[in-house]
C-alpha positions as CSV (number, residue, x, y, z in Angstrom):
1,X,-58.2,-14.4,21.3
2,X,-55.3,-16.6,22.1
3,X,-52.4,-17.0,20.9
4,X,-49.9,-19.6,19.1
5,X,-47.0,-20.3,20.6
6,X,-44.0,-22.0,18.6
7,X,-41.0,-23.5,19.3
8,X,-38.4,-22.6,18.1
9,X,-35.3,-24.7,18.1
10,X,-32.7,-23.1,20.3
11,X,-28.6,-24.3,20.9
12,X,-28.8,-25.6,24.5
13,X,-25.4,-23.8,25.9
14,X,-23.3,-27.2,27.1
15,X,-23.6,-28.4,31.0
16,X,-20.7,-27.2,33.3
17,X,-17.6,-29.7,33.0
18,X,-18.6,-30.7,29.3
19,X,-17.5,-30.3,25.7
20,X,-16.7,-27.6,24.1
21,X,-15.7,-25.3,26.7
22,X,-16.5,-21.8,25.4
23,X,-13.8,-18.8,25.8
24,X,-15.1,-15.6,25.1
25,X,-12.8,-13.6,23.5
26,X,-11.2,-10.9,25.4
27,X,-11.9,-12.9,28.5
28,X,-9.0,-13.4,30.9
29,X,-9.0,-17.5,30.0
30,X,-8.9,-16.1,26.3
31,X,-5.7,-13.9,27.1
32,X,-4.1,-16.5,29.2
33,X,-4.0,-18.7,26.0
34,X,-2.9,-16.3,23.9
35,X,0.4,-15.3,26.3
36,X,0.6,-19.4,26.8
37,X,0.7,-20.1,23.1
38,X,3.5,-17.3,23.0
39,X,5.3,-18.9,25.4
40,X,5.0,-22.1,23.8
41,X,6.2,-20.7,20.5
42,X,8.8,-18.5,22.4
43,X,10.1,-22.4,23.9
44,X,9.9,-24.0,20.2
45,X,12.5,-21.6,19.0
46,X,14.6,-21.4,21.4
47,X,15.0,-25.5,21.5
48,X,15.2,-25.3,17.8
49,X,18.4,-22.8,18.3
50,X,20.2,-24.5,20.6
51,X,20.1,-27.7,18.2
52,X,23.0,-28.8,16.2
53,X,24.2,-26.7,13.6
54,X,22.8,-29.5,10.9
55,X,19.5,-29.6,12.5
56,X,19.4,-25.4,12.7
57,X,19.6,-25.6,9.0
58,X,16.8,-27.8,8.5
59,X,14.6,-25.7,10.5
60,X,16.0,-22.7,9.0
61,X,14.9,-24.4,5.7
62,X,11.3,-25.2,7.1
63,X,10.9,-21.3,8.5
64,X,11.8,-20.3,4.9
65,X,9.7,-22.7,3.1
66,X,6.9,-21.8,5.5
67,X,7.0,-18.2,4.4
68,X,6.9,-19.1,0.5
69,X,3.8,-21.6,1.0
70,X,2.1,-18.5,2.8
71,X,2.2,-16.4,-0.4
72,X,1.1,-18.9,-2.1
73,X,-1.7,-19.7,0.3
74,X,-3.0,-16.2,-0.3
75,X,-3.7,-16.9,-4.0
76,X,-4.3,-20.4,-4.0
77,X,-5.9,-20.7,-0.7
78,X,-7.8,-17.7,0.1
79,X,-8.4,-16.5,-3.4
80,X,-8.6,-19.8,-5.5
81,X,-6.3,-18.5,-8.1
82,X,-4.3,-21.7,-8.6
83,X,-0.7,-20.6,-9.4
84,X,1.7,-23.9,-10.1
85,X,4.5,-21.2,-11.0
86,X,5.5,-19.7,-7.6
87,X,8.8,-20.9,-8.3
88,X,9.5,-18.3,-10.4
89,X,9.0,-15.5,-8.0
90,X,11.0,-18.0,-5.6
91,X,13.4,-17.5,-7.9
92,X,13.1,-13.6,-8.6
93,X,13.4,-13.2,-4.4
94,X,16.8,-15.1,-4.6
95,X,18.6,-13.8,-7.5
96,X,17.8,-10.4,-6.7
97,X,19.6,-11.0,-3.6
98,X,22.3,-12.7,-5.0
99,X,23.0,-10.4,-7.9
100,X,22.8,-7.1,-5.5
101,X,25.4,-8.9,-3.2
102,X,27.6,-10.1,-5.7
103,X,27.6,-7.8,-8.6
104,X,26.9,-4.6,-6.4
105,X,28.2,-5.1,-3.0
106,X,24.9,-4.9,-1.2
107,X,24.4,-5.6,2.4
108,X,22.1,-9.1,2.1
109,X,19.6,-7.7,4.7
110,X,19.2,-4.6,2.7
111,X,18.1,-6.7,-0.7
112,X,15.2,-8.2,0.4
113,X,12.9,-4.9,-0.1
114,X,14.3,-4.7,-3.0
115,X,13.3,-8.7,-3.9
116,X,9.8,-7.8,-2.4
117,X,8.7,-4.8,-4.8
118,X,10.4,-6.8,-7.9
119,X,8.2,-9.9,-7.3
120,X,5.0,-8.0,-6.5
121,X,5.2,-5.8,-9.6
122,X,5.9,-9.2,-11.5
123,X,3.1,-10.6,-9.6
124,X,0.5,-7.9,-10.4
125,X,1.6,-8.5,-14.5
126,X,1.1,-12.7,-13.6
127,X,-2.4,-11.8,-12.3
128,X,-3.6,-9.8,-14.7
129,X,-4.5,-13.0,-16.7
130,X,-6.7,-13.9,-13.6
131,X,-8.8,-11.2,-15.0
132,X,-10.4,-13.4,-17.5
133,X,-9.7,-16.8,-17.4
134,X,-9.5,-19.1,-13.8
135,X,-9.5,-22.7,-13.0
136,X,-7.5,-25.0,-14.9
137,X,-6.6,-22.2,-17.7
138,X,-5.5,-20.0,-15.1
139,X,-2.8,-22.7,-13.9
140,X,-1.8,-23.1,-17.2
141,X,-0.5,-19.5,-17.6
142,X,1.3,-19.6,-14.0
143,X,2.9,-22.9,-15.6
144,X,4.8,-21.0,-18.4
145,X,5.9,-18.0,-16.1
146,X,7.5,-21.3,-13.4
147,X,9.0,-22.7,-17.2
148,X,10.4,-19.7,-18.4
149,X,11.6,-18.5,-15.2
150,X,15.0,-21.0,-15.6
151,X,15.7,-19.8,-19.2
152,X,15.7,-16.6,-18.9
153,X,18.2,-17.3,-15.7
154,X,20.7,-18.9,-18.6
155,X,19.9,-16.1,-21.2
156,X,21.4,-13.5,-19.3
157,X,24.2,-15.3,-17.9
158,X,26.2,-12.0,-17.3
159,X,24.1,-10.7,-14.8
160,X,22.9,-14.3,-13.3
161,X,25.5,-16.9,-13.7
162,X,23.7,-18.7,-16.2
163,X,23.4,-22.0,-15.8
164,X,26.5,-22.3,-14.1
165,X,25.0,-20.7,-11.1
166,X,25.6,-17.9,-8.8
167,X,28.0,-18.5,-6.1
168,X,27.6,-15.8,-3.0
169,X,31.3,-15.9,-0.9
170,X,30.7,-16.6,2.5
171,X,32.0,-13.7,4.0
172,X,29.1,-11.5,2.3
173,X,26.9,-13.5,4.5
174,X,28.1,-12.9,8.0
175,X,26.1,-12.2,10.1
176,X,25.9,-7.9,10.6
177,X,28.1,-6.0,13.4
178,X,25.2,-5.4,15.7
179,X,24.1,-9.2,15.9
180,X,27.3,-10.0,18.1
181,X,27.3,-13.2,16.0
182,X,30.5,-14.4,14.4
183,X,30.9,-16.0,10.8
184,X,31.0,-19.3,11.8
185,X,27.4,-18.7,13.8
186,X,25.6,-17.7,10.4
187,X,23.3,-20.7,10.9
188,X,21.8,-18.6,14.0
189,X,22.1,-15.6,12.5
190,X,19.1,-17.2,9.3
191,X,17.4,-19.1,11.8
192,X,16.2,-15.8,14.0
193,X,16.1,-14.0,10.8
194,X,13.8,-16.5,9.0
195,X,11.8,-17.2,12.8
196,X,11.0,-13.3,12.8
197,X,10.0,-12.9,9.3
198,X,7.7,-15.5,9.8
199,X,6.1,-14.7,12.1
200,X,6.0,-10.8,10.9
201,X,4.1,-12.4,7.9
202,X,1.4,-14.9,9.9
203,X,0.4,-12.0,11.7
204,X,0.4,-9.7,8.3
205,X,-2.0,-12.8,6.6
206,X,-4.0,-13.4,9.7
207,X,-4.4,-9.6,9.9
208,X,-5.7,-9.6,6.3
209,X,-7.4,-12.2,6.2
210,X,-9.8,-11.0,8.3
211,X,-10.3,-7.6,7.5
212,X,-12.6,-6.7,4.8
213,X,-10.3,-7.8,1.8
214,X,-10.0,-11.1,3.8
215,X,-13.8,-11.3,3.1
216,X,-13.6,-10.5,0.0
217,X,-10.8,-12.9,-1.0
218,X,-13.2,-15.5,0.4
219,X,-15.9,-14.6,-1.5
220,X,-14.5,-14.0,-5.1
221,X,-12.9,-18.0,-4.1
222,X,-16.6,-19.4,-3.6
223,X,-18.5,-17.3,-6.2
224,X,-17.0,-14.7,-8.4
225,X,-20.4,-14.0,-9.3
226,X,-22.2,-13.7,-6.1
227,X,-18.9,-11.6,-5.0
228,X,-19.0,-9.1,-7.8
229,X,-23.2,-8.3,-7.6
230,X,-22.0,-7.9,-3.7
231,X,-19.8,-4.8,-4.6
232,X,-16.4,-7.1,-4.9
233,X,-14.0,-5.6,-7.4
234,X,-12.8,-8.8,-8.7
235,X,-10.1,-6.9,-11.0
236,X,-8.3,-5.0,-7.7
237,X,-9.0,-8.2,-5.6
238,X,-7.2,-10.7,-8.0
239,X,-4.6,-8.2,-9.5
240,X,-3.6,-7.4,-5.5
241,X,-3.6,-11.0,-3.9
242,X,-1.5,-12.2,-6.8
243,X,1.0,-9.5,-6.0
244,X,1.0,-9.7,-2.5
245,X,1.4,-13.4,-3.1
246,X,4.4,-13.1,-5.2
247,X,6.3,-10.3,-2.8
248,X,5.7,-12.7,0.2
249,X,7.0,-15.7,-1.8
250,X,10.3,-13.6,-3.4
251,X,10.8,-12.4,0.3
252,X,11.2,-16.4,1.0
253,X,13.4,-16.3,-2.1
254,X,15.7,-13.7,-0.8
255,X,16.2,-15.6,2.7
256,X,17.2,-18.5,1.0
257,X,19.4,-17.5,-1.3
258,X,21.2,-16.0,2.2
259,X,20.7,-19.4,3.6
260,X,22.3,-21.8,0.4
261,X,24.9,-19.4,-0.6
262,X,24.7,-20.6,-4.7
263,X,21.9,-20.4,-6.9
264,X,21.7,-22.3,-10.0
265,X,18.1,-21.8,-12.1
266,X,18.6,-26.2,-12.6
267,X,18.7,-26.7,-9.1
268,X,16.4,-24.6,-6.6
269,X,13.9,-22.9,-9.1
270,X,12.3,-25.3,-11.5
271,X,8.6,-26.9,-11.3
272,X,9.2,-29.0,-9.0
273,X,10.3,-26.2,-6.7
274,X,6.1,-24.9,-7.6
275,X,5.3,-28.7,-6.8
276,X,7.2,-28.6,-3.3
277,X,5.1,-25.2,-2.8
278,X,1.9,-26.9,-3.7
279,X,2.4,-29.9,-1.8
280,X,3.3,-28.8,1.3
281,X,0.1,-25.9,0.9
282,X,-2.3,-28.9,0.5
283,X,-0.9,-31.2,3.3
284,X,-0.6,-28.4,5.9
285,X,-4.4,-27.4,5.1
286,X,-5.0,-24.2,2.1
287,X,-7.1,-21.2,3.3
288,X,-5.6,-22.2,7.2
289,X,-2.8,-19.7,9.1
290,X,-1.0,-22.5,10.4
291,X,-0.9,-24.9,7.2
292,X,2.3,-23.4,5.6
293,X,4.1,-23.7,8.7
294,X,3.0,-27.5,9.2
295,X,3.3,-28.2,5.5
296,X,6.7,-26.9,5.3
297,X,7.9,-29.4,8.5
298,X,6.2,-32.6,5.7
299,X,8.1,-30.7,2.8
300,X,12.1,-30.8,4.7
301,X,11.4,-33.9,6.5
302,X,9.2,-36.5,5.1
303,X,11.9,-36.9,2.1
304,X,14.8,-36.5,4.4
305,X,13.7,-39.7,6.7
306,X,12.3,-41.0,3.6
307,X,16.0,-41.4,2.4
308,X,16.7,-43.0,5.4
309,X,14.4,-45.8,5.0
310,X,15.1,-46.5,1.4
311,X,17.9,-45.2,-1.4
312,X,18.0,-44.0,-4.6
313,X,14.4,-43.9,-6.3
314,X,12.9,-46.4,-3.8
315,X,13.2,-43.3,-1.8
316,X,10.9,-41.1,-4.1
317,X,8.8,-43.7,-4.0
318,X,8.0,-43.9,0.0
319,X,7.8,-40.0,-0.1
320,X,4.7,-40.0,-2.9
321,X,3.0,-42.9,-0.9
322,X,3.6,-40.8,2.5
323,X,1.9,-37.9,0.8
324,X,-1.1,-40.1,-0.4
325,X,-1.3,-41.2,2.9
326,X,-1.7,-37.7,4.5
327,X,-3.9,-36.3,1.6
328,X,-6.0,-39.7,1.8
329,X,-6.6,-39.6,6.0
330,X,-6.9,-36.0,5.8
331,X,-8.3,-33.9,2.9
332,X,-8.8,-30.8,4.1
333,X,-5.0,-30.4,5.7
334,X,-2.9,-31.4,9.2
335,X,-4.2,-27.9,10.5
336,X,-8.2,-28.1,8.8
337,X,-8.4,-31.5,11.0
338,X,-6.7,-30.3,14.0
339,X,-9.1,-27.1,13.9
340,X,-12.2,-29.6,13.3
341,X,-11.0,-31.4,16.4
342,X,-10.4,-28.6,18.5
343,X,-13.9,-27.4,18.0
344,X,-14.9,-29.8,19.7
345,X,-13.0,-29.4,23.1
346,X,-12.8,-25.4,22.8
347,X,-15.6,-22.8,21.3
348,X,-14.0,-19.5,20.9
349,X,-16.8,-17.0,20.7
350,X,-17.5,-12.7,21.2
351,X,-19.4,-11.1,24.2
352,X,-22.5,-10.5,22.0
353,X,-22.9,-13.9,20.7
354,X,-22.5,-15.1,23.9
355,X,-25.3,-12.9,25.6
356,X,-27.4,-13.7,22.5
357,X,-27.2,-17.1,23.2
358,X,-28.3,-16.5,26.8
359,X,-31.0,-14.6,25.7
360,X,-33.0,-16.8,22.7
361,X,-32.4,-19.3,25.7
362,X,-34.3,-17.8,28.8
363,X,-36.6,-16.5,26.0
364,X,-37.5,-19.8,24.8
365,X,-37.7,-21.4,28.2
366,X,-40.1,-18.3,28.7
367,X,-42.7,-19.6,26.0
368,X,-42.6,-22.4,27.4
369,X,-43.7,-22.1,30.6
370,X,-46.1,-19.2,29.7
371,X,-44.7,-16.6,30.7
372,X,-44.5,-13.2,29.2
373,X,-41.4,-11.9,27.6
């Protein structure tokens, strides 16, 4: 009796000195990277902190920007719950801070918990909606909380300022007694503050992202219904994200309203605050760790060179065709193309898929030469 043998089609592992180099993870090439890329972030920071006052507040203004385009990235990104009203809870994060300092004396630090648990609960109530509708009629809903979010600013004008605004007095924003930093060094004092947040909250989405709820996040994005025969409780899964999503975005809310000092619900909070979000989500790359960050840098500065080049609406004009351009040459984000790219030159992969590998290999080569497995 003899016996068949097939083929079957097997990844050749790539020949020494070619592309992509694999790095198994835990490895010590794979921990070497990791403490370089701290090192190079650790570098980044520090250059960006001993910049110019000016230039310290524009990258204080990207590190804040970058934190409110990561809640938003856990809706729209991961979860495909397209939300064009995170301005709202933009908004909630920076008044609560500014009515706590100014009406009540708080320490600034000490009002961004409280800015956290307001815009979550708010976010849970905005998601519920998610529980039935999605898509287009889903944005629609997030649309009136952003347009309603600067009238009810003005309708209770005694406790925010109206539309007249909220002024916080410089000295409530000095720096605290165990910085060592002086008033006049506030600008340092928001740039670590905003760095460290930051970078608290990457770790806190990459950490989530792929856990469990990560997965499921991913799945109730591609198929809702697919998710839900899988055991996916869509109603804890949407209600949660959308929470999460708001508290990460008010935390944003709460540094900046440290950072501008004067809040006015005409000025910082309207839809085109949701717009900036949005933007800056897409052009950095949705559902990527890394895309807020980048998108927030195209968000401060494209408009601020573009201003430079041209005046008035000229400039407006320049900063739409710059964002075309981006979207246009890359689709899926700065970050989705750079991590397409670096497949190419570096495979990260586990121990076990790595001895797998090795083995369907030799067990192929096996069969073909004869030879009993």
């Amino acid at each position: 009796m003899s016996t068949k043998t097939v083929d079957v089609p097997v990844e050749k592992p790539a020949p020494a000195g070619r592309f992509p180099i694999t790095i198994v993870r835990g490895s010590g090439r794979y921990r070497a990277g990791q403490l370089g890329l701290v090192a190079l972030v650790a570098l980044l920071l520090l250059a960006g902190a001993s910049a110019e006052p000016f230039r310290v507040g524009q990258f204080t203004s990207v590190l804040i920007f970058a934190i409110a385009i990561s809640g938003l990235n856990l809706a729209t990104g991961y979860t495909g719950l397209l939300s064009i009203g995170h301005s709202a809870f933009f908004g909630l994060g920076a008044y609560t801070t500014g009515i706590l300092v100014v009406s009540y004396g708080w320490e600034p630090l000490a009002t961004l918990p409280v800015g956290v648990v307001l815009s979550f609960l708010i976010g849970v109530v905005v998601g519920l909606p998610a529980l039935r509708i999605r898509g287009l009629y889903l944005a629609l809903v997030t649309l009136a909380v952003g347009v309603a979010f600067p009238e009810l600013v003005k309708r209770f004008a005694d406790f925010t300022g109206g539309a007249a605004g909220l002024v916080i007095r410089a000295r409530q924003l000095a720096p605290p007694d165990w910085t060592g930093l002086r008033l006049g060094q506030r600008h340092l004092w928001l740039y670590w503050l905003s760095a460290v947040i930051l970078i608290l909250v990457l770790l806190a989405v990459r950490n989530l992202t792929r856990s469990r709820v990560g997965i499921a996040m991913v799945a109730t994005r591609d198929n809702e219904i697919a998710a839900a025969a899988s055991g996916v409780d869509l109603a804890v899964v949407k209600t949660a994200v959308f929470g999460l999503s708001g508290a990460i975005t008010g935390l944003a809310g709460g540094l900046f309203a440290m950072y501008i000092g004067a809040l006015s619900p005409d000025g910082s909070f309207t839809l085109l605050k949701s717009i900036e979000l949005i933007t800056g989500l897409f052009v950095g790359g949705a559902a990527t760790l890394l895309g807020p960050v980048v998108g927030a840098f195209a968000v401060v500065f494209i408009p601020y060179y573009s201003a430079d080049l041209a005046s008035g609406h000229v400039s407006g004009i320049v900063f739409g065709a710059v964002l075309i351009l981006i979207v246009f040459l890359m689709p899926e984000g700065a970050v989705g193309l750079l991590n397409r790219l670096g497949r190419r030159i570096v495979r990260i992969t586990t121990a076990a898929e790595t001895g797998s590998d090795a083995g369907r290999s030799a067990a192929h080569s096996a069969e073909k030469e004869g030879e009993p497995r």
